[in-house]
C-alpha positions as CSV (number, residue, x, y, z in Angstrom):
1,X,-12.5,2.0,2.0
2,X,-12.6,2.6,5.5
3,X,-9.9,2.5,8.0
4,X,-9.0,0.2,10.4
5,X,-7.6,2.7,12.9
6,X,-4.9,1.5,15.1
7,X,-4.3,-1.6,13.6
8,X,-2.7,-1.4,10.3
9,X,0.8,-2.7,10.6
10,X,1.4,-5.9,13.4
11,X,2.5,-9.4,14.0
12,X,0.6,-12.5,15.6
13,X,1.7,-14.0,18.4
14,X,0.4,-17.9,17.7
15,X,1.9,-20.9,19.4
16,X,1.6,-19.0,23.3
17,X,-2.0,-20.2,23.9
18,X,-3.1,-21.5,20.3
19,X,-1.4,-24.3,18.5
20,X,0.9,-25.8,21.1
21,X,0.9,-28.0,24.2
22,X,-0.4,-25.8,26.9
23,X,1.6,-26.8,29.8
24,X,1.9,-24.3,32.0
25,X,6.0,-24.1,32.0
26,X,5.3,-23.2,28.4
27,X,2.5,-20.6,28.9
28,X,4.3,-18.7,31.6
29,X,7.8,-18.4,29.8
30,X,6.8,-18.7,25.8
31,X,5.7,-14.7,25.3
32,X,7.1,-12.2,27.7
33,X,6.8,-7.8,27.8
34,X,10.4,-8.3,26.1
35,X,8.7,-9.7,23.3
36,X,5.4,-6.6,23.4
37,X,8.9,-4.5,23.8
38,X,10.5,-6.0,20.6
39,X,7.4,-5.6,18.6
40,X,7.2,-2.2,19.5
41,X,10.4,-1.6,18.2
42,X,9.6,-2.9,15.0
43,X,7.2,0.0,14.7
44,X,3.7,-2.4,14.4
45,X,0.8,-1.1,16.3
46,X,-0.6,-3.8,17.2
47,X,-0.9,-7.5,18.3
48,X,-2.9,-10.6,17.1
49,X,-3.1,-13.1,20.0
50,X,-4.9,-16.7,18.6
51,X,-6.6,-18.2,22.0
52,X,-7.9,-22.4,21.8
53,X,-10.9,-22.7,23.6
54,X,-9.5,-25.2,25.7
55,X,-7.0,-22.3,27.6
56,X,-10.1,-20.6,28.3
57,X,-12.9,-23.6,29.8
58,X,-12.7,-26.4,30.9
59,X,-14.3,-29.9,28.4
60,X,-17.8,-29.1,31.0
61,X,-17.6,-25.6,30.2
62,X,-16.5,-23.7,33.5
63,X,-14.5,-21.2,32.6
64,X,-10.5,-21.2,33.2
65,X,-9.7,-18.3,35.3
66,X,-5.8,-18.8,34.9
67,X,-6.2,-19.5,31.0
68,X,-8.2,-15.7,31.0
69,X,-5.1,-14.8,33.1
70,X,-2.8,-14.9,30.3
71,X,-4.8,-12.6,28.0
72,X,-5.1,-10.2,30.8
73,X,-1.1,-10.3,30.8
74,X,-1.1,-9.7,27.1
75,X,-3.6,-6.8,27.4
76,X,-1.9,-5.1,29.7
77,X,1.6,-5.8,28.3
78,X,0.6,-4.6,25.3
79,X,-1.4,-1.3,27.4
80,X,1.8,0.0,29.0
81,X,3.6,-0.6,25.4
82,X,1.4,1.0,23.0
83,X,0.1,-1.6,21.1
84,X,-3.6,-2.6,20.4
85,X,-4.9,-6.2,20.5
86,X,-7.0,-8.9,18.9
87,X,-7.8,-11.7,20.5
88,X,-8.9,-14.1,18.4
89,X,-10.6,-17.4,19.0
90,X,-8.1,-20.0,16.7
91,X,-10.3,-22.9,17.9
92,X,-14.0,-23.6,19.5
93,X,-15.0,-26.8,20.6
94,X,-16.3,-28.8,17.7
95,X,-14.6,-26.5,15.1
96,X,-10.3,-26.4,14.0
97,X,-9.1,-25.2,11.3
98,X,-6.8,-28.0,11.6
99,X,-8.1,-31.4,11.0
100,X,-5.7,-33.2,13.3
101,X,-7.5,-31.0,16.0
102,X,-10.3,-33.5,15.7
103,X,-12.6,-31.1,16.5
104,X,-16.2,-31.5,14.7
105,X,-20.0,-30.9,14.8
106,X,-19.6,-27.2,15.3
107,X,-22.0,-26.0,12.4
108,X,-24.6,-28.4,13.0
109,X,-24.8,-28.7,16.6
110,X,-26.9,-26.0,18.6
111,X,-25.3,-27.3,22.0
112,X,-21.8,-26.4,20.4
113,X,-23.0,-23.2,19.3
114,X,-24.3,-22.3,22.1
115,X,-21.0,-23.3,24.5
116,X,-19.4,-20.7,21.7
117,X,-21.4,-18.0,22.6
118,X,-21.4,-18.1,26.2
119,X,-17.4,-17.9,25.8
120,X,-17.7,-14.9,23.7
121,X,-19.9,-13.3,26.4
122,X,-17.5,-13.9,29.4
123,X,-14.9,-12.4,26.8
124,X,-16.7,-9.5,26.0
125,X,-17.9,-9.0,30.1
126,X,-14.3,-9.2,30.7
127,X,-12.2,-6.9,27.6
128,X,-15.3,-5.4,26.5
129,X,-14.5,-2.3,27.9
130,X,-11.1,-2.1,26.9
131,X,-9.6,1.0,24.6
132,X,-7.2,-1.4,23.0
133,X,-8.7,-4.7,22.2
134,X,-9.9,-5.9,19.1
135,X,-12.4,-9.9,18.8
136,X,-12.1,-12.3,16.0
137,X,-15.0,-14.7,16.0
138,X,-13.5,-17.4,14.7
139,X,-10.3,-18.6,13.2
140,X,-10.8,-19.6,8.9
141,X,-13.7,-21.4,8.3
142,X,-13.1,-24.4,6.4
143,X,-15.5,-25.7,3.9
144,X,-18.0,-23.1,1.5
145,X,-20.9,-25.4,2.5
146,X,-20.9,-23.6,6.1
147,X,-20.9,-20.0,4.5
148,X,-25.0,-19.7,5.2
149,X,-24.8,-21.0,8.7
150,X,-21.9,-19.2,9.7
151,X,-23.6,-16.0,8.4
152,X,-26.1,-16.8,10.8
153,X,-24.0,-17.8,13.8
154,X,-21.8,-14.0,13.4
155,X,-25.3,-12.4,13.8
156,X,-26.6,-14.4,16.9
157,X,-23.1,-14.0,18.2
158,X,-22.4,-10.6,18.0
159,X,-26.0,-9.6,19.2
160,X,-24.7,-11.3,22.2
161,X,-21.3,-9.4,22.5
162,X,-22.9,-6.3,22.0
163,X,-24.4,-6.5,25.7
164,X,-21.3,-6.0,27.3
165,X,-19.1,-4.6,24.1
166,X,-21.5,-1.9,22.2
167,X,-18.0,-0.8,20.2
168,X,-15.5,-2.9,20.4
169,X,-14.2,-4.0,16.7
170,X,-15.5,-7.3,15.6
171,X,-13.8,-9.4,13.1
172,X,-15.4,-12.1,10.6
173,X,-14.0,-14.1,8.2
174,X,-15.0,-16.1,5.4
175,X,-14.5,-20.3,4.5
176,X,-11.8,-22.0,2.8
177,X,-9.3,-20.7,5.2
178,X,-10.1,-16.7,5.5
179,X,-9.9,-16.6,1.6
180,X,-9.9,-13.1,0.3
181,X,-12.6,-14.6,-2.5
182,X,-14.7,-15.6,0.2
183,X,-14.9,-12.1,1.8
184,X,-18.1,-11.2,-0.9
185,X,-20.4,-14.1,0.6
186,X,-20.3,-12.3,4.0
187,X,-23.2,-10.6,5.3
188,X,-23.9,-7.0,5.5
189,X,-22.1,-5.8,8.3
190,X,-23.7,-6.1,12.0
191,X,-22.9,-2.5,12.7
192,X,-20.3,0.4,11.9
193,X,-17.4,-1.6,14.2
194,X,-17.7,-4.8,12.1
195,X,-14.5,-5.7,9.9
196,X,-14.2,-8.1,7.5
197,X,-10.9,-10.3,7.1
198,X,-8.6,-12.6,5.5
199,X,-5.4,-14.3,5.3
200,X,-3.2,-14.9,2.2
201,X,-0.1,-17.1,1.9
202,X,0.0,-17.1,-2.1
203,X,1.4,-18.3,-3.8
204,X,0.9,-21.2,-1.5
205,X,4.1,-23.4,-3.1
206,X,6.7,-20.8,-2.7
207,X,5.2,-19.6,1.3
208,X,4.8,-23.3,2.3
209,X,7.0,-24.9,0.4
210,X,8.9,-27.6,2.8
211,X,6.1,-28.0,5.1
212,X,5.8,-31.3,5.6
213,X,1.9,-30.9,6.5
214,X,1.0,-29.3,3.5
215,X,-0.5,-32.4,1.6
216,X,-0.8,-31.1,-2.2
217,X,3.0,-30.2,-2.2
218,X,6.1,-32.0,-2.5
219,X,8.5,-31.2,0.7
220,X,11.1,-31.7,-1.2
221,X,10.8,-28.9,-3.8
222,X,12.3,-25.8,-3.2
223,X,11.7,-22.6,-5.3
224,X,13.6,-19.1,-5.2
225,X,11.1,-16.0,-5.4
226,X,12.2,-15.0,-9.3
227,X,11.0,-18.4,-10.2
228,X,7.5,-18.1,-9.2
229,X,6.8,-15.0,-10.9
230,X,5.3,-13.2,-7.6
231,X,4.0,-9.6,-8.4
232,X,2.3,-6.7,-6.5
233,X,-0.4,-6.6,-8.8
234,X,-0.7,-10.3,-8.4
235,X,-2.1,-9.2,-4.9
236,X,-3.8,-6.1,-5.9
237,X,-5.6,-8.6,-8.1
238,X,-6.4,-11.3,-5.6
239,X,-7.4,-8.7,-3.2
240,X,-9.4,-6.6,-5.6
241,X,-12.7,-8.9,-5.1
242,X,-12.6,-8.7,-1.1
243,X,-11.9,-4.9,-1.5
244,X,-14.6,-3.8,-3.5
245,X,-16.9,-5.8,-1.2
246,X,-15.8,-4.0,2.0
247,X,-16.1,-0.2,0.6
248,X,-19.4,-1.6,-0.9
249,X,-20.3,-2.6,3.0
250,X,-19.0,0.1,4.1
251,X,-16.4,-0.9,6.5
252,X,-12.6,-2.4,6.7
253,X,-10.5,-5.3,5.0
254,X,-8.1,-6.9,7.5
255,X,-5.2,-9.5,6.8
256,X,-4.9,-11.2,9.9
257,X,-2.3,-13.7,8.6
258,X,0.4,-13.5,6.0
259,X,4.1,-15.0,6.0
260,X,7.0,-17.5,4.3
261,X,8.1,-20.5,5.9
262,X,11.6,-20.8,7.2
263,X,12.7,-23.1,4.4
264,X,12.7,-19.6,2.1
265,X,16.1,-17.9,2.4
266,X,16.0,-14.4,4.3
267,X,16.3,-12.7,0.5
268,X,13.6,-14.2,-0.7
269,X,11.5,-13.8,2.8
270,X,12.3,-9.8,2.1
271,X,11.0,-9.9,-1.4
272,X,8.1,-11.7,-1.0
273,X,6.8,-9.5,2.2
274,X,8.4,-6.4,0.1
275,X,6.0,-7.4,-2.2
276,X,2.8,-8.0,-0.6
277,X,3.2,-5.0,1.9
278,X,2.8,-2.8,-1.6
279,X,-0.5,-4.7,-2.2
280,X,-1.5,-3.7,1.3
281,X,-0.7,0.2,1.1
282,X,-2.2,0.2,-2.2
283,X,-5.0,-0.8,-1.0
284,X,-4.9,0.7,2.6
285,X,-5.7,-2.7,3.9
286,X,-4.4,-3.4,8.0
287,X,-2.5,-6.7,8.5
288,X,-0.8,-8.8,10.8
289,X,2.2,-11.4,9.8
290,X,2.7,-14.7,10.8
291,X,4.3,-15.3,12.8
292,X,5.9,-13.3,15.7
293,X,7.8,-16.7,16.9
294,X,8.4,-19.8,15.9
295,X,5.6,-22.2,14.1
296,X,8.0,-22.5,11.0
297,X,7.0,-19.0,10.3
298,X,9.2,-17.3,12.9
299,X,10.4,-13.1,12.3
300,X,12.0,-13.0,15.8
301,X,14.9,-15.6,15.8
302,X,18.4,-15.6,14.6
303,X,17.6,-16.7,11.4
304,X,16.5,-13.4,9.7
305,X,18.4,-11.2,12.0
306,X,20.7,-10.4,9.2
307,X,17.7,-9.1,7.0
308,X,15.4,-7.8,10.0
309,X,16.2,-3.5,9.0
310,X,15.3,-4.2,5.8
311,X,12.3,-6.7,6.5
312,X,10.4,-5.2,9.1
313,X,10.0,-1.7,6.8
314,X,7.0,-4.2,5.2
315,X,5.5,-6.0,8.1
């Protein structure tokens, strides 16, 4: 399989302009070049940076030149640091991930989909020409019944991109939430620059266990690593499918989100990321863990500071 060059080992930096309640005393203070600095440290090589749509234009659609001000900061934060970049679109108007986002009619409306990609021309006029920057289309489709149209919607979109962006890497990912099993209903690559990605939190009640927002688990069950019987090969295996698919295409797998919530202890948060990360090398597959700070998923606070040598050898 091929390989995603310069963006095989990093951290996502949700919650700055994704995910959180984008007042300005929070977008200016929440992710400094202290933090680029720290992640550097780490040794990662790059950055994934989850933008709402909403930071970037306005409900009418003109564009937000402060909101596009913050990604330039990140960009060239991340420039004079070393670090690559994805910016990723977490939200469009009339699609979230997130249901409470009460954001609908994206796959069915031409008006949305349109508004969606006009954004990703003014993002590709404006980083298209940048060495170190990396687009995701779209942040995990939701339900399998959009799979055909969204198909559809990466070609029309990315013919637009290319304009102004002829190689810049393009991710796509697949419905129910970036699965890796969704990865084989993608289309044939675009181009050569296309990668395909996913995101993997399994097993789902020992990473989110405690979240009070996950519906189909109890928040008050908690369950140590040795009890959920979590094995390499149990990746290998899940990503196997996805894997197959992208050498078959010819191009990259991508994990653009993977992580524990902070209800684990910091043993069990090493084990479990010791774990995956073999999965990953195995498979020479890139990745990026959530989540750099905060959003119950936090790697930078005082609460895994006592594990952080050990942990961040398998970011």
């Amino acid at each position: 399989m091929k390989e995603f060059i310069g963006f095989k080992k990093g951290v996502d930096l949700g919650g700055w302009l994704s995910q959180c309640t984008y007042k300005p005393e929070h977008m200016n203070s929440f992710i400094s070049e202290d933090d680029i600095k720290q992640i550097k440290s780490w040794g990662l090589d790059h950055v994934r940076l989850p933008v709402d749509y909403n930071v970037l234009e306005s409900a009418e659609g003109v564009f937000d030149g402060t909101g596009f001000g913050y990604i330039d900061k990140a960009v060239e934060w991340c420039g004079r640091n070393g670090l690559n970049i994805i910016i990723d679109l977490h939200k469009a108007l009339g699609f979230s991930f997130d249901e409470g986002e009460c954001e609908s009619g994206f796959f069915e409306n031409e008006e949305l989909q349109q508004r969606f990609y006009k954004l990703w021309e003014t993002i590709a006029k404006r980083y298209g020409s940048c060495p170190i920057a990396a687009f995701e289309l779209l942040n995990e489709i939701t339900d399998k019944e959009y799979c055909k149209k969204w198909n559809e919607i990466i070609k029309n979109c990315i013919e637009r991109i290319r304009k102004y962006a002829p190689t810049t890497p393009i991710l796509v990912g697949g419905y129910w939430q970036n699965s890796p099993h969704a990865v084989k209903d993608l289309d044939e690559p675009y181009d050569e620059n296309v990668v395909y990605n996913f995101h993997c939190y399994d097993p789902l009640e020992f990473t989110h266990q405690g979240g009070e927002w996950v519906k189909q688990l109890d928040p008050n069950v908690r369950l140590s690593f040795d009890e959920c019987n979590i094995t390499t090969q149990m990746f290998v295996d899940a990503f196997s499918e996805a894997s197959n698919a992208a050498k078959a295409n010819g191009t990259c797998l991508y994990c653009g989100e993977y992580g524990v919530i902070d209800r684990v202890t910091p043993e069990d948060t090493v084990k479990w990321y010791k774990t995956i990360n073999a999965a990953f090398e195995q498979l020479g597959i890139g990745r990026a863990a959530w989540n750099y700070k905060e959003k119950d998923f936090g790697l930078s606070g005082e609460r895994l500071s006592g594990v952080m040598d050990e942990l961040k050898k398998y970011f």
